[in-house]
C-alpha positions as CSV (number, residue, x, y, z in Angstrom):
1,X,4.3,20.4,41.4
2,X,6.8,18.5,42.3
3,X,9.7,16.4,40.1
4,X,11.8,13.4,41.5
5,X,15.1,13.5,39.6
6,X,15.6,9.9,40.6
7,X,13.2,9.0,38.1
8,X,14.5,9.6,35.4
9,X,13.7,6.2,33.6
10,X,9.9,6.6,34.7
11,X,7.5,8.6,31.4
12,X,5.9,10.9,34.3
13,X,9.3,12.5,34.6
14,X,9.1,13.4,30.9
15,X,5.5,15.0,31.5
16,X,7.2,19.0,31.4
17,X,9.1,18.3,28.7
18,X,6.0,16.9,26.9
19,X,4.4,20.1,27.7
20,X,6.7,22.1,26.4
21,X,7.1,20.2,23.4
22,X,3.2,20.1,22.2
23,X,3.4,24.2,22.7
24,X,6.4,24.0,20.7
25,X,4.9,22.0,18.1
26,X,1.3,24.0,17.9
27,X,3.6,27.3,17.7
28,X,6.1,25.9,14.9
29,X,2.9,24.4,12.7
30,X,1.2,28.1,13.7
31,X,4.7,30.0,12.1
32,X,4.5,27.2,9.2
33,X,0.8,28.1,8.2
34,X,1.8,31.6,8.3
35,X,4.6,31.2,5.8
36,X,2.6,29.0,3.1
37,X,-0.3,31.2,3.3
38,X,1.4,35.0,3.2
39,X,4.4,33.6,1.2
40,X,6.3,35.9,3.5
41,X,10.1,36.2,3.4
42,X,10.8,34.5,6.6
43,X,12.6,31.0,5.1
44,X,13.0,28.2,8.3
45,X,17.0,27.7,8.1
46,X,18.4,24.2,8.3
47,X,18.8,25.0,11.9
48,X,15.3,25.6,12.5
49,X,14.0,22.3,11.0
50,X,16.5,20.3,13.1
51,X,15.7,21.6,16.0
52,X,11.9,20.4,14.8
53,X,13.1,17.5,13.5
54,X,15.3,16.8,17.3
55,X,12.0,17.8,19.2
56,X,9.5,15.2,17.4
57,X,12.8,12.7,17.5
58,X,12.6,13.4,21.6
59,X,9.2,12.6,22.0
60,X,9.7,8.9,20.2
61,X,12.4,8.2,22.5
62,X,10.4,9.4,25.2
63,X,8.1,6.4,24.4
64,X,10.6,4.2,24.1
65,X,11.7,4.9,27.8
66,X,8.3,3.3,28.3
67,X,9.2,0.1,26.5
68,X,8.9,-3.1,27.7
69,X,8.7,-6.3,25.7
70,X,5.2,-8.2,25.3
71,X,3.6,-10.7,23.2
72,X,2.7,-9.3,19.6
73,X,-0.7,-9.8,20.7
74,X,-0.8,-8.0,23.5
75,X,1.4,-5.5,22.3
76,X,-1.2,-4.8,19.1
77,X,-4.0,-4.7,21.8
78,X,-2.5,-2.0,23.8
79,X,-1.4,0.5,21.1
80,X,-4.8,-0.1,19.2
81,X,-6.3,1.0,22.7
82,X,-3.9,3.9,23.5
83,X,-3.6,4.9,19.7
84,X,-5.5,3.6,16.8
85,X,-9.1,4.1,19.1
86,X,-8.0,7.8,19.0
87,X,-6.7,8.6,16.0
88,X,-10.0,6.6,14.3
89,X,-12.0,8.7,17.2
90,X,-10.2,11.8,15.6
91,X,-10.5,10.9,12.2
92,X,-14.5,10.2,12.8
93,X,-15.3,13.5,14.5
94,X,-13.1,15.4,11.5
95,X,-15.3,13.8,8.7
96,X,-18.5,14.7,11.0
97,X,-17.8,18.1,11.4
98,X,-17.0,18.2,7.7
99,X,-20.6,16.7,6.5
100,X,-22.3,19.0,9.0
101,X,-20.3,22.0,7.8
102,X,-21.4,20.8,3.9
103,X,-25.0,20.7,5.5
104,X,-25.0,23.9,7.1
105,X,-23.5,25.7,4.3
106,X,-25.0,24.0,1.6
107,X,-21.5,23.5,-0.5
108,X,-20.8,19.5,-1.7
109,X,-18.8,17.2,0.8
110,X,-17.4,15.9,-1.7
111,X,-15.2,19.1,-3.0
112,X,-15.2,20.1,1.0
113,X,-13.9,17.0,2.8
114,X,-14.6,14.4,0.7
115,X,-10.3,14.0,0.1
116,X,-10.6,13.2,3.7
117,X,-12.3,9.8,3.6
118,X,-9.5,7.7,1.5
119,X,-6.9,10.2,3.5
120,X,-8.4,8.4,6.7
121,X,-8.9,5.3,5.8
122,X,-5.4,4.6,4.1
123,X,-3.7,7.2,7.1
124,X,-2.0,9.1,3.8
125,X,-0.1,12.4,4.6
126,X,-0.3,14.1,1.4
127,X,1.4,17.5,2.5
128,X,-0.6,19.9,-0.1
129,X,-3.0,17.4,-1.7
130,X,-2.1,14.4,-4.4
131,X,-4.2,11.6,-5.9
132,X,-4.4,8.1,-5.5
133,X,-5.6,6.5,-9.0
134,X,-7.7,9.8,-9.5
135,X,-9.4,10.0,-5.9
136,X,-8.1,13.2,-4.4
137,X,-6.0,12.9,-0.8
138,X,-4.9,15.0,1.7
139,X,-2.7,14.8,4.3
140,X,-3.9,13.2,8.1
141,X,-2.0,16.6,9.4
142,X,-0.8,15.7,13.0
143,X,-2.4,12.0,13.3
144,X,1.1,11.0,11.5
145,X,2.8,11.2,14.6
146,X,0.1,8.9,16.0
147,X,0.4,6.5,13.2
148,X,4.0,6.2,13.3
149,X,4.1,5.7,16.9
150,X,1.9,2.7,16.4
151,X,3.3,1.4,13.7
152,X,6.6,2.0,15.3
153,X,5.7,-0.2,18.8
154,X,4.6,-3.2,16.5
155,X,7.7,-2.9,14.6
156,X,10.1,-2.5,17.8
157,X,8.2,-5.4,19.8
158,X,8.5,-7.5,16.8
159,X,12.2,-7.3,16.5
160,X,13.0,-7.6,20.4
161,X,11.4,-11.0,20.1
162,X,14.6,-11.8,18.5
163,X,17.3,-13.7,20.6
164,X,20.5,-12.4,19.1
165,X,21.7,-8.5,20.0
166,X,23.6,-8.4,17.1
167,X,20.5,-9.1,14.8
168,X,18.0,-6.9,16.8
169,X,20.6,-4.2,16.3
170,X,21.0,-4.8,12.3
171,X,17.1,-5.1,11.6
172,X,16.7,-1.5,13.8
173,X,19.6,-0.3,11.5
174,X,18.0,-1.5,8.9
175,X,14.6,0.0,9.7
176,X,15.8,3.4,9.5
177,X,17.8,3.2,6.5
178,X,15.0,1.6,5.1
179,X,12.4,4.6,6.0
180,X,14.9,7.3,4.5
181,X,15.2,5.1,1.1
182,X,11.4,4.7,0.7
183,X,11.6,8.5,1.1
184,X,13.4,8.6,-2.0
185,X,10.7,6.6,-3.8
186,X,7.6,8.8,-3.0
187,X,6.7,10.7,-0.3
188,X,3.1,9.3,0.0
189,X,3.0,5.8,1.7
190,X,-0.1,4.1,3.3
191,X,-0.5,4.4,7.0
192,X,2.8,6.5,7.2
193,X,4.9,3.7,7.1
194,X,8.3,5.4,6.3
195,X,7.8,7.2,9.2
196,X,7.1,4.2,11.1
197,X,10.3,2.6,10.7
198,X,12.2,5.6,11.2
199,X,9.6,5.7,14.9
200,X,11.4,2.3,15.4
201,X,14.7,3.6,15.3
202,X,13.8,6.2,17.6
203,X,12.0,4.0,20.0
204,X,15.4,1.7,20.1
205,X,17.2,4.8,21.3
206,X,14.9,6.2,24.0
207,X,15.0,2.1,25.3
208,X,19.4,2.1,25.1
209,X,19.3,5.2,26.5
210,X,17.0,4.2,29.3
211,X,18.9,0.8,30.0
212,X,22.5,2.6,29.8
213,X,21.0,5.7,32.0
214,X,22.7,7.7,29.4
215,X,21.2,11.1,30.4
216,X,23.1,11.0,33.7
217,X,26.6,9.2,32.6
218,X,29.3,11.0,31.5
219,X,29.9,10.6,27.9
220,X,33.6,10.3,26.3
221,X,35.0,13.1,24.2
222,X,34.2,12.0,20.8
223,X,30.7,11.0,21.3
224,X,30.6,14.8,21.9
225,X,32.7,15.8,19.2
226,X,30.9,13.4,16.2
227,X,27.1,14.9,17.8
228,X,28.5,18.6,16.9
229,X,30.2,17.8,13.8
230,X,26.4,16.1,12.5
231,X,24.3,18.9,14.0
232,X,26.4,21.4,12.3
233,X,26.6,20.2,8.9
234,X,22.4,19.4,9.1
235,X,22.1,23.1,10.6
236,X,23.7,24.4,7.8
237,X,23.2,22.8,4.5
238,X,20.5,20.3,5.4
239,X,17.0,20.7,6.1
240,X,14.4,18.2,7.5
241,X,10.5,17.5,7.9
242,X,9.8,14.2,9.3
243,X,6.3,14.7,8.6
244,X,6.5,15.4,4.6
245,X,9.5,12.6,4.4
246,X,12.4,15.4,4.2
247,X,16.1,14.7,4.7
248,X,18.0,16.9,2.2
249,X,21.3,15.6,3.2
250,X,19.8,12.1,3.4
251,X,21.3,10.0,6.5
252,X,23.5,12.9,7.6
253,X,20.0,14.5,8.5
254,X,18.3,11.2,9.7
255,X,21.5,11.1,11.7
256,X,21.0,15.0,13.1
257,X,17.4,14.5,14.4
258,X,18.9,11.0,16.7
259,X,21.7,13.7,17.9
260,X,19.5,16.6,18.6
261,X,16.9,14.3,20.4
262,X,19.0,13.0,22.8
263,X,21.0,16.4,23.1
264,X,17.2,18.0,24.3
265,X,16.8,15.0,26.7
266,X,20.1,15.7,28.5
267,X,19.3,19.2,28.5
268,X,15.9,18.4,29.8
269,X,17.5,16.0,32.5
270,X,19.8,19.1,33.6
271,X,17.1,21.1,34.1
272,X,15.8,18.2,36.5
273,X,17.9,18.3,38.7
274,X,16.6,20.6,40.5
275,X,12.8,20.4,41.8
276,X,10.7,23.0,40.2
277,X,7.5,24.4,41.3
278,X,4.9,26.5,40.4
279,X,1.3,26.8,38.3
280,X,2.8,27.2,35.5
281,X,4.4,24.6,35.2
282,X,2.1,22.2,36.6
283,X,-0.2,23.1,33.9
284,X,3.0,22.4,31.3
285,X,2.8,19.0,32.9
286,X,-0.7,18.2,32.7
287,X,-0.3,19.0,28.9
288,X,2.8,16.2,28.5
289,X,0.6,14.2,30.3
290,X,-2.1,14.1,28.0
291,X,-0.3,14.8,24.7
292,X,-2.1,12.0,22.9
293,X,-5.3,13.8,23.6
294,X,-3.3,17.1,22.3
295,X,-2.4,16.0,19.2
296,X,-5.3,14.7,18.5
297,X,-7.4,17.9,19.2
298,X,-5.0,19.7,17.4
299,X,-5.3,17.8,14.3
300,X,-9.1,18.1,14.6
301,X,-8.2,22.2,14.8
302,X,-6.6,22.6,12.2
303,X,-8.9,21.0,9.5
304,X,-11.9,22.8,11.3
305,X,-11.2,26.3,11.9
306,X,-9.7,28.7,9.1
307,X,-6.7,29.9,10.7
308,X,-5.8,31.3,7.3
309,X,-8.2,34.1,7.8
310,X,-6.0,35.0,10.8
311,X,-3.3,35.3,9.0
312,X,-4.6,37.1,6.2
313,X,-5.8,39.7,8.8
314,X,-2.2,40.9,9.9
315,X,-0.4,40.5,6.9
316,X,1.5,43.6,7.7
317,X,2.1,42.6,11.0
318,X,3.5,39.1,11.0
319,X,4.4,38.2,14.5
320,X,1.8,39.6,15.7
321,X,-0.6,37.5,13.6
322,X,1.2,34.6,14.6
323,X,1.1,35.9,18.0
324,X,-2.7,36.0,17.9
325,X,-3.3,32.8,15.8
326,X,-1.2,30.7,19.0
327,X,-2.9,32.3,21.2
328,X,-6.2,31.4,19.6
329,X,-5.2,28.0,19.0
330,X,-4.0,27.1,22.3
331,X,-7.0,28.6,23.9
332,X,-9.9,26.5,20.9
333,X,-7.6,23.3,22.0
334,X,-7.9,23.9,25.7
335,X,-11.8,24.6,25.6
336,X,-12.0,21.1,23.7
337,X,-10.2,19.1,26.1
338,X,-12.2,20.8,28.8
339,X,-15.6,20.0,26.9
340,X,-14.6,16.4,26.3
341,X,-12.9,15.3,29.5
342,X,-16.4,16.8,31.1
343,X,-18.2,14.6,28.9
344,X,-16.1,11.9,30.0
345,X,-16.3,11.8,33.8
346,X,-19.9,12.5,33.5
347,X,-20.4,9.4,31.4
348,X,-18.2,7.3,33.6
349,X,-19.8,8.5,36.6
350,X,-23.2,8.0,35.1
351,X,-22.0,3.9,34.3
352,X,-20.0,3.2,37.2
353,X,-21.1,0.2,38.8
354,X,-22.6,0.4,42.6
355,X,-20.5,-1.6,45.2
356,X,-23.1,-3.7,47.6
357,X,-22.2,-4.4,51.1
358,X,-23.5,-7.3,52.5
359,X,-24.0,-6.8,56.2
360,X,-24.1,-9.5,58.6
């Protein structure tokens, strides 16, 4: 493996810290399921959900480092390729596996899935399960983040179509504040749009930071001091979940996941700076670079295979259980991929088209 620190605007130089990030994730929502299911006494501090909160804010500004203004219609055709296809791909295979599991089992769809369908098509994220006019929901687990990214490159590429920098500044302001006070309303929304808008204002800051190279410059003294002041008071008192559209300290929290995000991304450029080798790592590179295809499997994962049993089975050992239940994951995650990118080279090889050579 080998990393060019002069690329630091370029999304392959993210591709470790991608990696890193999806093992993060599957381990955090692994500790999370461990909790609501044991109702253990291990409570996630304020600190622990900002750091969540500062790795998902990373990954949107990641994108945006990818950002480059296009038509709305060409922009809507390449994140419905790159994100809708999969998430509807996803969505499809869930509902599948769900009807063939009410088949094999003989239990009703309906009382065994059957929230999914309205879950799906709306892209709800009922944390826990709600009702929409007395249809039962649930929540479209880690497809949120897919969601919100699209809705978020829409929203972006919409407002840089605008001439004036002061306007395109106030309408991203405005997108953000507006995503925390929907929060406030309900925490159910239709295709994730709060988080959508608060995706925008994280896209807008991976694009600055990008344009400003802000992960190499040397930043004054009170930029400094203002990031440690918001991170602390977040760490503290607040506590955040982008995902279930929680900001206990309201803006001071919205505020802590843009700080954290880009305090990871300088860390992560640090760390750059030198050229790292080794299988391990390559591997942790191959994962950032196919993290669409991550989350998507590991949404799939976790409707499909009852973790909770794992759990269950080490009650008196905790760790170790959630030890054994990452492990597991990773490795049902990593056999899928494996399975469908097979699949997918076969089919491809099997349709590619023949070149003739005309010889005179």
């Amino acid at each position: 493996m080998r990393n060019d620190p002069g690329k630091s605007d370029s999304l392959g130089y993210f591709n470790l810290a991608r990696g890193i990030g999806m093992l993060l994730i599957v381990l955090g929502h692994t500790v999370a399921l461990y909790i609501l299911t044991l109702d253990t006494a291990y409570p996630v501090s304020g600190a622990g959900s900002i750091l969540g909160g500062g790795i998902i804010a990373a990954f949107f500004m990641i994108s945006g480092f990818g950002f480059y203004k296009r038509s709305m219609k060409k922009c809507l055709s390449i994140q419905t390729k790159f994100l809708l296809k999969p998430y509807c791909l996803t969505a499809a295979a869930i509902l599948g596996t769900k009807v063939l599991l009410s088949l094999i089992k003989q239990r009703p769809f309906m009382d065994h899935g059957g929230e999914l369908v309205l879950t799906y098509l709306l892209g709800l994220n009922a944390t826990g399960g709600s009702s929409v006019f007395g249809i039962p929901i649930e929540s479209v687990a880690s497809l949120w983040f897919i969601l919100a990214l699209f809705g978020g490159w829409i929203i972006y590429n919409a407002i840089m179509q605008i001439k004036s920098k002061p306007l395109q500044c106030c309408l991203i302001t405005g997108c953000v504040i507006i995503s925390y006070l929907m929060t406030l309303i309900s925490k159910i929304w239709p295709f994730c749009l709060p988080m959508a808008l608060m995706s925008a204002g994280y896209l807008a800051a991976g694009d600055y930071i990008r344009r400003n190279q802000l992960l190499e410059r040397k930043l004054p003294f009170w930029c400094w001091g203002m990031m440690l002041i918001i991170l602390s008071l977040s760490a503290a008192f607040g506590e955040v979940d982008i995902a279930d559209c929680v900001w206990r300290l309201g803006l001071i929290d919205v505020a802590g996941t843009f700080c954290a995000g880009f305090l990871l991304l300088r860390l992560y450029a640090c760390f750059m700076k030198r050229q790292w080798k080794g299988k391990l790592l390559g591997l942790l590179e191959e994962i950032g670079l196919k993290s669409i295809w991550i989350v998507c499997l590991h949404a799939y994962e976790k409707y499909i295979f009852p973790w909770y049993r794992v759990c269950a089975g080490f009650s008196d050992q905790p760790w170790l259980g959630i030890l054994l239940c990452f492990v597991c994951r990773s490795a049902v995650i990593y056999l899928l991929y494996w399975i469908i990118s097979r699949v997918i080279r076969k089919w491809k090889k099997k349709h590619r088209k023949k070149k003739i050579t005309i010889e005179l």
